[in-house]
C-alpha positions as protocol buffer text, in pm:
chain_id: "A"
residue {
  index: 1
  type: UNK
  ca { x: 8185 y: 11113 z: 9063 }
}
residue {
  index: 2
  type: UNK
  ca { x: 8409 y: 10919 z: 9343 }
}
residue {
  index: 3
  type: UNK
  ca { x: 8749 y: 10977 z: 9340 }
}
residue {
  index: 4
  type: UNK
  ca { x: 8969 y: 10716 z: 9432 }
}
residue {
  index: 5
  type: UNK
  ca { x: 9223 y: 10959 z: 9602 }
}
residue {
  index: 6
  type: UNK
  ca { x: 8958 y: 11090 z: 9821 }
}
residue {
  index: 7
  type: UNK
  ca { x: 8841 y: 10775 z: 9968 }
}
residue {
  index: 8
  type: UNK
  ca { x: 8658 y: 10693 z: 10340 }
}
residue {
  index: 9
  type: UNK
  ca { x: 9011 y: 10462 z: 10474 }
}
residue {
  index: 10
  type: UNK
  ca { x: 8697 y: 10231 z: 10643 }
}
residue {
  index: 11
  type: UNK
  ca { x: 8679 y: 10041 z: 10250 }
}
residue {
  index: 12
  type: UNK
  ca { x: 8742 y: 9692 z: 10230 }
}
residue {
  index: 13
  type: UNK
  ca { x: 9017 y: 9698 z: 9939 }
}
residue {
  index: 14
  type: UNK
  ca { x: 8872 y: 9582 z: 9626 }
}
residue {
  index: 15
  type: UNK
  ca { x: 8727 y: 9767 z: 9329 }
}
residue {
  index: 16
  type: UNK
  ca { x: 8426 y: 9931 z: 9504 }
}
residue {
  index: 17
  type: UNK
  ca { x: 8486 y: 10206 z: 9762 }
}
residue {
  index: 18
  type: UNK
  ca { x: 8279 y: 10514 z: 9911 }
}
residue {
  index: 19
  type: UNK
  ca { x: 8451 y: 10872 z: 9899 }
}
residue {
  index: 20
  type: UNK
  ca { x: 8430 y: 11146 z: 10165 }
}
residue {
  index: 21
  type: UNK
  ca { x: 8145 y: 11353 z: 9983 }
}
residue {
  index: 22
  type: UNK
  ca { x: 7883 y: 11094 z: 10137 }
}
residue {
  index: 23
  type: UNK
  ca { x: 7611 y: 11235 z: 10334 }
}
residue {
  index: 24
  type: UNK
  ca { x: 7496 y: 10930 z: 10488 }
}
residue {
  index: 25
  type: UNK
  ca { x: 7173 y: 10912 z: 10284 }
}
residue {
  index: 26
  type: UNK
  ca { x: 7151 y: 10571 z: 10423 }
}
residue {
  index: 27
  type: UNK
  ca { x: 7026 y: 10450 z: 10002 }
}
residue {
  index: 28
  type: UNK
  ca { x: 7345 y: 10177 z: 9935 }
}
residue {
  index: 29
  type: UNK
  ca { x: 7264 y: 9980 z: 10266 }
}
residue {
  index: 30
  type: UNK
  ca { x: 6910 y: 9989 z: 10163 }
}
residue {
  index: 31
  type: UNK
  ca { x: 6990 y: 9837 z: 9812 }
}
residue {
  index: 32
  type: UNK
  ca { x: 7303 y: 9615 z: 9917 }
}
residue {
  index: 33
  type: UNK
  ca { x: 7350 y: 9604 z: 10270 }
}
residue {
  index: 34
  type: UNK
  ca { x: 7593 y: 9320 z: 10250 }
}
residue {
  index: 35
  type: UNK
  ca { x: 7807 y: 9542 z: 10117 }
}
residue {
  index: 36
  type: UNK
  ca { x: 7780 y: 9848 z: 10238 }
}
residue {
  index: 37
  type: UNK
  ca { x: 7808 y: 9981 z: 10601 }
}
residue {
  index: 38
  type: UNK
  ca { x: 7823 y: 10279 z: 10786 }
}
residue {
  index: 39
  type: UNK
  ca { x: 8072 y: 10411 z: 11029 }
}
residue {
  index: 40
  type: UNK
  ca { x: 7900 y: 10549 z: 11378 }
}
residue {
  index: 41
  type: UNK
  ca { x: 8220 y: 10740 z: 11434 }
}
residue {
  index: 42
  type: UNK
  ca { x: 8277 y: 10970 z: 11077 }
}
residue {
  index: 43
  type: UNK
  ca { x: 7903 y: 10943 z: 10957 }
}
residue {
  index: 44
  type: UNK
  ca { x: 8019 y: 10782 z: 10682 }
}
residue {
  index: 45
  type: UNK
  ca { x: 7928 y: 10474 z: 10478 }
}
residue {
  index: 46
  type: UNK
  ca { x: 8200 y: 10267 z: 10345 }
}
residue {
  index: 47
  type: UNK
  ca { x: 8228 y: 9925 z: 10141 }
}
residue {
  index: 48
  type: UNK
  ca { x: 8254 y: 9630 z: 10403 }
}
residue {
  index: 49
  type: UNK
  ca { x: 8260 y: 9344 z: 10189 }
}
residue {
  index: 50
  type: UNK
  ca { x: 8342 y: 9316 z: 9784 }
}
residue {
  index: 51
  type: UNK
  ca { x: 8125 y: 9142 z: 9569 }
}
residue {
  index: 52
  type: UNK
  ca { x: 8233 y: 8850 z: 9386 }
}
residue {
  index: 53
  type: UNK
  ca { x: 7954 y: 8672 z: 9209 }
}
residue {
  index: 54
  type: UNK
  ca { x: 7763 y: 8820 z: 8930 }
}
residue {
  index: 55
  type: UNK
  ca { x: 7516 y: 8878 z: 9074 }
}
residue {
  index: 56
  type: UNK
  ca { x: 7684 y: 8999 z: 9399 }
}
residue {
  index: 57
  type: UNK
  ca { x: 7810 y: 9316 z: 9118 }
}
residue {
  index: 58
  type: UNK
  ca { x: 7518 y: 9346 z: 8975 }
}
residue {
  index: 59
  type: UNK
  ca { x: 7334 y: 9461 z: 9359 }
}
residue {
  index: 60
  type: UNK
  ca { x: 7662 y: 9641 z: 9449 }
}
residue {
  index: 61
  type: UNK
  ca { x: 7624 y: 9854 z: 9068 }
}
residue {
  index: 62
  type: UNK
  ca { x: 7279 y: 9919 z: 9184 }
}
residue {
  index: 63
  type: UNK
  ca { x: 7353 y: 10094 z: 9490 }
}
residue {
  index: 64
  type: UNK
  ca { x: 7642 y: 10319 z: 9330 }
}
residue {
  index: 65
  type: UNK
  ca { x: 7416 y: 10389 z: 9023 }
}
residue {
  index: 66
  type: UNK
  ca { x: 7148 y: 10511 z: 9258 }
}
residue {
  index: 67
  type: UNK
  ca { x: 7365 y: 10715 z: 9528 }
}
residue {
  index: 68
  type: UNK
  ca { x: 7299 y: 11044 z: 9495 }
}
residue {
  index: 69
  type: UNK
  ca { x: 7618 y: 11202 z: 9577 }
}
residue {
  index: 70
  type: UNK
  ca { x: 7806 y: 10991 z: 9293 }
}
residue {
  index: 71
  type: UNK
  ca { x: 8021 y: 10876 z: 9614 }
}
residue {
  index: 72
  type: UNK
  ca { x: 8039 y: 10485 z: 9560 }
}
residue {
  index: 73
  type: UNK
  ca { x: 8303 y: 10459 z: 9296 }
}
residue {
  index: 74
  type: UNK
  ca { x: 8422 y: 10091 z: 9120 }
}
residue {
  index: 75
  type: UNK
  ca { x: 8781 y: 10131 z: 8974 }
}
residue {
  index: 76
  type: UNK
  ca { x: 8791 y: 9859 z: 8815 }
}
residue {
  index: 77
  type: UNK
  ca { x: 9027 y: 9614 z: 8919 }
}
């Protein structure tokens, strides 16, 4: 599961966020690359844009449902 205090500092604030226990698997920008990118730098992925619409959440939910390190976390807000 994500943990909001161990988040990449590359996320767009909002609700969804990537943590530091990615391992680039590359799946959320396959799923939702509009909101997901990766940093060349770290290796890491990292939210670049929040979704707003419903069905702009519903894509972004996707990609964290399917990540396989549980690092894509929503808190909420």
């Amino acid at each position: 599961m994500a943990s909001l205090s161990d988040k990449n500092p590359d996320n767009l604030p909002g609700p969804y966020y990537i943590d530091s226990t990615c391992i680039d698997c590359d799946q959320c920008r396959v799923i939702a690359p509009d909101f997901y990118a990766r940093n060349d730098d770290t290796g890491l992925g990292y939210v670049k844009c929040q979704p707003v619409t419903a069905d702009e959440v519903a894509l972004a939910e996707e990609a964290r449902l399917a990540c396989a390190t549980e690092s894509i976390g929503n808190d909420g807000n």
